[in-house]
N, C-alpha and C positions, 0 to 999 in steps of 0.2 A: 276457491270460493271467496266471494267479497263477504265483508261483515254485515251486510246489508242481508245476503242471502242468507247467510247463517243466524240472523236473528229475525227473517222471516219462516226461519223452518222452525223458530223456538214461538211463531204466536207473536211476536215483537217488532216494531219498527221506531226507526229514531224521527222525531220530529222536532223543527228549531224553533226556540219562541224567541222575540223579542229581549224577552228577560231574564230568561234562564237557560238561552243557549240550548242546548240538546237535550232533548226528551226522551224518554224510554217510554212509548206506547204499547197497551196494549191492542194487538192487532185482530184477538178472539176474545170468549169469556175464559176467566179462569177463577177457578173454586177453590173456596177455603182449604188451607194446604197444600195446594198444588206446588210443582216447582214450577220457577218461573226463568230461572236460568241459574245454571252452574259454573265456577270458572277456575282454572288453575292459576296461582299467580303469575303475574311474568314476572316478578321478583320478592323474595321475600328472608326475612332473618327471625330467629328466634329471637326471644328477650334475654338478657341477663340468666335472670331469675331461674326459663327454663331451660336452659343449654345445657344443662348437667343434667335434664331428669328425660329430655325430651328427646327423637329422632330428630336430625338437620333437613332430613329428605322428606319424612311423611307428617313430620310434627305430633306423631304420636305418644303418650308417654307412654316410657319404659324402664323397667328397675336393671335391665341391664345393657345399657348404650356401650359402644365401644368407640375411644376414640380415634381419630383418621393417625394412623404411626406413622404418619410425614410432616404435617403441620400442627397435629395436638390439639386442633382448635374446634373440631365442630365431632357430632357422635352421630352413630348409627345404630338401630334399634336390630338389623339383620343386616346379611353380606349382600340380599336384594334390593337395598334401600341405598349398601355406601357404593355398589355399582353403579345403580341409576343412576346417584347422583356426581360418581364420577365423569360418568359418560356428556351430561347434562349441562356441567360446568366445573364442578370441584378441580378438576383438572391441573385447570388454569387459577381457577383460585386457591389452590394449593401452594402452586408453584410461588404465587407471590405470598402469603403466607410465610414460608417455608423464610423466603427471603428476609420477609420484616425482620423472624426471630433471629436470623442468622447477624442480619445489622443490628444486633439486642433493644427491637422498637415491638411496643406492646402491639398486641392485636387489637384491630381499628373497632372502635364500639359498633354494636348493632346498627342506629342511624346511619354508620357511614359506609357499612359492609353491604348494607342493602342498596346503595347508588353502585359499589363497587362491583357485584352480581349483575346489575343493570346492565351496565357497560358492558362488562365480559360476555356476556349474553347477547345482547347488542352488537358485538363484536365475531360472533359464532354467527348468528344468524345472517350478519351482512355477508359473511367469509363462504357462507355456504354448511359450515361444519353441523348448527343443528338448522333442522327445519324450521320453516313458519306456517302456520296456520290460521284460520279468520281472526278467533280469538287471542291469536298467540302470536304478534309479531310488534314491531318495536312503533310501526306507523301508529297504531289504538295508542300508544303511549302519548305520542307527538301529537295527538290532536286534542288529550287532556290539557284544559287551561293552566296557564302558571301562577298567572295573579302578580306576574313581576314587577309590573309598573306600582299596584297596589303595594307590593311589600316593603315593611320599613328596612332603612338605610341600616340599621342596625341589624336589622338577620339578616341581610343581601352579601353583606360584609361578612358574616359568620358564613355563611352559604360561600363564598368567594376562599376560605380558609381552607374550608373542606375541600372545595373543589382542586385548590392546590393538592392534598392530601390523595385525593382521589387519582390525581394524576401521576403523582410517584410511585403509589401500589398497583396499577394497572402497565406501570411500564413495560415491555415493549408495543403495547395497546396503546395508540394518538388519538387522545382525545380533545375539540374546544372547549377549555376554561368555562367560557360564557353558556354554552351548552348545557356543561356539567350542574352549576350554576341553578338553571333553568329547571333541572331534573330534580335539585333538593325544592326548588319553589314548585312544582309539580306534586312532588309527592308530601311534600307537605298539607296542603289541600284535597289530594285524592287517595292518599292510601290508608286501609283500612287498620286497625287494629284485629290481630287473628285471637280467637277467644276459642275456648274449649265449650263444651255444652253447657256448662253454667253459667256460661257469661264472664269465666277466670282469660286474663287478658297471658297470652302467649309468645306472641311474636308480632310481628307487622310485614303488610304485604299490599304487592300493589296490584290492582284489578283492572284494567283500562276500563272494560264493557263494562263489570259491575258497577264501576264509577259513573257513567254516563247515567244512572238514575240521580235524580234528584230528592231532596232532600224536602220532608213535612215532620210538624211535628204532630200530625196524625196521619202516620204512614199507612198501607193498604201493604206493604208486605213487611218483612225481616228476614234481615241478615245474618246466618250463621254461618259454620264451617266444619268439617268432616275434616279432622286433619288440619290441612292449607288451605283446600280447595273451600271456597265461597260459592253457600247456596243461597239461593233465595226465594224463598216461598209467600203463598198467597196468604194475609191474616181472614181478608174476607174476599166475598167474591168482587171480581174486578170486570166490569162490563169493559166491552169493546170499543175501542175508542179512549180512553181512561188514562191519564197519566198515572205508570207505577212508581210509586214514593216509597223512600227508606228511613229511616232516621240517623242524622249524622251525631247526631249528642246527645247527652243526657237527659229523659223526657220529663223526670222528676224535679221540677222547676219552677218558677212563675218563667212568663212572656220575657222577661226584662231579664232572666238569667240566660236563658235559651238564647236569646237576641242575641246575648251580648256575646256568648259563644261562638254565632256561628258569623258574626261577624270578624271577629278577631283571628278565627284558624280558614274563616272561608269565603269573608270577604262580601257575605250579599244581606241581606236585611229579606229574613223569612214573610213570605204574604200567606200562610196555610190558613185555612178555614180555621185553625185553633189559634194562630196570631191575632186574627184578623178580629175578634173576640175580646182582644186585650183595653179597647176603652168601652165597650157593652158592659151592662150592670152583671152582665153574666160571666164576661171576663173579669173584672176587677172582684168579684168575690173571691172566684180559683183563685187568684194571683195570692190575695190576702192569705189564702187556708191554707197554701203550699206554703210559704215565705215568711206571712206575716206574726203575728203576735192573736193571742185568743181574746174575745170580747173581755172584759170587767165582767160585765151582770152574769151571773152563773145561770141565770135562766135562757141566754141569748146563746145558740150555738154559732156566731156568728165570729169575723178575723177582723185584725187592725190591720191595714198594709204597712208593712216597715219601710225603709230606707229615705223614711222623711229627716227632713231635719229640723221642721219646727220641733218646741216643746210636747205639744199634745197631739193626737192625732183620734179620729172616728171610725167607729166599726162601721163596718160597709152592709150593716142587715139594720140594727139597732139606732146607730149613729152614737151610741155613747162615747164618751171620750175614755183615754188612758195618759197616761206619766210616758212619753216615748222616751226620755232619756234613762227614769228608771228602770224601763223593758232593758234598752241596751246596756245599761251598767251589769244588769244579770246576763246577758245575753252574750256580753262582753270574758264574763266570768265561768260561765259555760263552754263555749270556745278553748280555754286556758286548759280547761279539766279537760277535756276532748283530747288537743295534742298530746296531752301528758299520756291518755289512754293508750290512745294510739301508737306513741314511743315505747309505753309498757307493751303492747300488743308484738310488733317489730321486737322486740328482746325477749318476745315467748314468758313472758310475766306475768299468766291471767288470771291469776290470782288478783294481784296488783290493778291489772287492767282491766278487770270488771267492778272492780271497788271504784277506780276515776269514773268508770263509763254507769254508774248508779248513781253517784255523784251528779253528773251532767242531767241523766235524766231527769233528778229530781228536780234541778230547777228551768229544765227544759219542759219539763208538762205543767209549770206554773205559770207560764209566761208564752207558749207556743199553742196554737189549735190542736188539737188531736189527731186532725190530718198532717201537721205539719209534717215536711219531709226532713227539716232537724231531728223531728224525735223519732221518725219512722227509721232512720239511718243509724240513729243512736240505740234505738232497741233493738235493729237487726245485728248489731255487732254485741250486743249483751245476749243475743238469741246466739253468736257464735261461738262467743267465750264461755257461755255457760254448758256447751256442749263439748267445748274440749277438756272442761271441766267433769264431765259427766255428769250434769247437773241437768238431769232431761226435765223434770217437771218446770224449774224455772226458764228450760228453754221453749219449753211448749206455752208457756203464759208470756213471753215476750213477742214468742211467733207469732201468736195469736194477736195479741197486741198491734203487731205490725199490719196485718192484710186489709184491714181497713182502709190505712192509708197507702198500702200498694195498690188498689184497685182506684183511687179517685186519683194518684200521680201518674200511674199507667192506665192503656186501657184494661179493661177486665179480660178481652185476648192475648194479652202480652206475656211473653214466654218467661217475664221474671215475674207476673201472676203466676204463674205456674208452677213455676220452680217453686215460690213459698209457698203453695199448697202441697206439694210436695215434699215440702220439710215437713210441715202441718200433720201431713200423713203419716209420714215414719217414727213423726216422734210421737200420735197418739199409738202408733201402733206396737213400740219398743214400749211404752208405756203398758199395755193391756189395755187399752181404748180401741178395741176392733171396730165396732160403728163408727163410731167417729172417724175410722182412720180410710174404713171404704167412704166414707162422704167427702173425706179431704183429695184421698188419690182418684176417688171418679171425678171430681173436679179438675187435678192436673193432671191427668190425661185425657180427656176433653181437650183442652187446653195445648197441651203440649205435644198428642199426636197433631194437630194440624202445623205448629212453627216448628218442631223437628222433624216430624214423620214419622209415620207409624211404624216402620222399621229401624229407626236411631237406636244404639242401644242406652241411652237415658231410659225411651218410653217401652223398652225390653225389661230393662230395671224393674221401672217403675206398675208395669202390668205383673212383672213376678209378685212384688211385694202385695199390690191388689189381690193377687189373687189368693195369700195367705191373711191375709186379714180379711176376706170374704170368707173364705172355708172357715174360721175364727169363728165371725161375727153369726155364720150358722149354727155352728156347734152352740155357739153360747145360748141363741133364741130357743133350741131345742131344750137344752140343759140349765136352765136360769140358776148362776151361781158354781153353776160346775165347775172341774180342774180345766184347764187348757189343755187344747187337743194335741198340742206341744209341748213339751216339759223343757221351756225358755225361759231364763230366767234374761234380766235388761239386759246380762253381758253379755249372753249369749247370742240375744237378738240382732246387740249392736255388734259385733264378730261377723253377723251374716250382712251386715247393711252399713259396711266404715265409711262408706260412701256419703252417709248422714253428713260430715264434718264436712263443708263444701265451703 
């Protein structure tokens, strides 16, 4: 089967523009949540981070992995997983493994084990040993862009070291340099970051076909992953004919951060309906409220745009002026307290690291809008220390805090809307806020059945908990004031939901 037919039996066809090279069309309609295509990696690595908690094969976590007793370096969550994935390739990446440690040379990081799987795989499938299929052969690889010409001389060079590296641990596998090379400028530009259901980053992996979508920063689907495997679902409906867009970066942004983004990892200068906004009176407000600095006049909910460098600068509603250097001397000083949080936070000091991160806020809501996403990022990490703190009630006025300005940096479909409605919920609901907690969780699951699926087990979760704070919320209407039809006290509640702490 060509890739052609197989993404005409998914609804989809590829089409070339001018300017964006390959398109991912849709070839039918397709409805909010729907999937729009699934895909196993053709190569992928864990992170650091999860290698010790995680399966190598299915990326699942697990409290009891075992590790491979040849090579030492990678785990498996069952004997079904470290079979597959011997069959698959371990095999051979073992075998060179095994070697490294034996020459006493450390095992190669993540970034470069994932070129190194490429190969080997590449090498099985030309050999004959595993099969190929539409989505799964080395040519979808080869037809992803490199950007080589684009890349500077200084990663080309770091990319040329590796590729030495890469050719020692593959030996007796021949491979071209310049190739190899091509493969780190490849997946530099197209391979995904693998994320668990929250959006916690896990490993990286490369998609060919999932790549071939293009990129907006008001995209029509998202990106998730079961595992490894990459899905991608409809956020709304998508008529026929319709380019399906993803997003490649961080949407919580002004135009000019985004920009500057996806130029630098990806080489093109965004034209979406939401760039294209960026010098409209109706772009330049967003841009202010995300980025900039809050009007002077207390009566003016209006933003200053930052990143000027006269003295003064005007709110974009009001036209009042501000002190732009004294915004940045604070702004400057906020920053400072920030890193210190965040180094306390990395040494598990959240004690320490919610005292910097109040610090920051306080002179962050003096000098930032209310939407800003400085202080929406800064309250959501005081919304997470104060719950490893068990501090529910000051995490539930941080949460709350936050969704304001999660729904004006995302859309109000966006599956990390969801997810903090979802905090929103559990912690009015470990609280004894049973209304409150069904108005939060009917929101994210609205929400979050359609970007994970009604069968994910997030929205399995998250329907259990609904469904206990419903039965709550009636008992109390009937009984106004009565005992709980549970006898939960916070600890106990949080014992049935440690999942809260995300």
């Amino acid at each position: 089967m060509t890739l052609e037919k197989f993404l005409l039996d998914h609804g989809l066809r590829i089409s070339v523009d001018d300017t964006k090279g390959r398109c991912l069309i849709a070839n039918r309609v397709f409805t909010p949540g729907e999937l729009i295509i699934s895909q196993e990696p053709y190569s992928s690595v864990l992170d650091i981070d999860s290698e010790r908690r995680r399966c190598d094969n299915c990326f699942n976590l697990s409290s009891n992995v075992k590790r491979c007793s040849a090579c030492k370096s990678v785990r498996y969550c069952c004997s079904s997983c470290q079979v597959h994935a011997w069959k698959q390739q371990h095999k051979s990446e073992c075998q060179m493994l095994v070697k490294l440690i034996e020459e006493k040379q450390r095992t190669p990081p993540p970034s470069l084990r994932l070129v190194v799987r490429l190969v080997i795989k590449r090498s099985l499938q030309q050999s004959g040993v595993l099969s190929t299929k539409a989505d799964d052969n080395f040519e979808t690889v080869e037809a992803l862009p490199t950007h080589y010409s684009e890349t500077q001389e200084e990663r080309l060079v770091s990319y040329a070291q590796m590729a030495n590296l890469v050719k020692t641990i593959v030996d007796p596998v021949e491979v071209d340099l310049k190739e190899v090379c091509q493969l780190f400028c490849r997946i530099a530009c197209n391979a995904h970051t693998i994320c668990d259901e929250e959006f916690r980053p896990v490993g990286t992996g490369l998609y060919p076909v999932i790549s071939i979508i293009n990129h907006s920063c008001a995209p029509n689907t998202v990106l998730l992953f079961n595992g490894k495997r990459g899905i991608v679902r409809a956020l709304q409906k998508i008529e026929k004919g319709t380019e399906v867009t993803v997003s490649y970066v961080e949407l919580a942004g002004s135009t000019k951060t985004r920009q500057l983004a996806l130029k630098e990892q990806y080489y093109f200068v965004c034209q979406c309906k939401r760039c294209r906004k960026m010098e409209t009176e109706e772009g330049i407000i967003e841009d202010a409220i995300l980025e900039g600095y809050k009007c002077p006049v207390q009566q003016c909910n209006g933003a200053v745009p930052s990143g000027r460098d006269q003295p003064g600068s005007q709110c974009v509603t009001c036209g009042s002026g501000c002190d732009n250097k004294k915004l940045k001397r604070s702004e400057s000083a906020a920053n400072k307290l920030l890193e210190e949080a965040n180094l306390a936070m990395r040494s598990r000091d959240d004690g320490q690291a919610r005292l910097l991160f109040e610090k920051t806020e306080a002179i962050q809501k003096e000098i930032f809008h209310v939407h800003s996403v400085h202080l929406m990022r800064t309250r959501d990490a005081l919304m997470k220390v104060c719950m490893s703190l068990n501090d529910w009630q000051s995490a539930l006025r941080y949460c709350l805090l936050t969704l304001p300005a999660y729904e004006r940096a995302y859309s109000v479909n966006s599956p990390l809307v969801g997810l903090q409605y979802f905090s929103l919920g559990k912690l009015h609901w470990l609280l004894g806020n049973s209304r409150e907690a069904v108005t939060a969780l009917t929101r994210a699951k609205g929400i979050l059945s359609v970007t994970h699926g009604s069968g994910s087990s997030l929205v399995r979760e998250l329907t259990g908990t609904l469904q206990e704070a419903t039965l709550e919320a009636a008992y109390r209407s009937q009984i106004p004031g009565g005992p709980e039809p549970m006898s939960l006290d916070i600890t106990d509640r949080f014992k049935h939901h440690r999942s809260l702490k995300r």
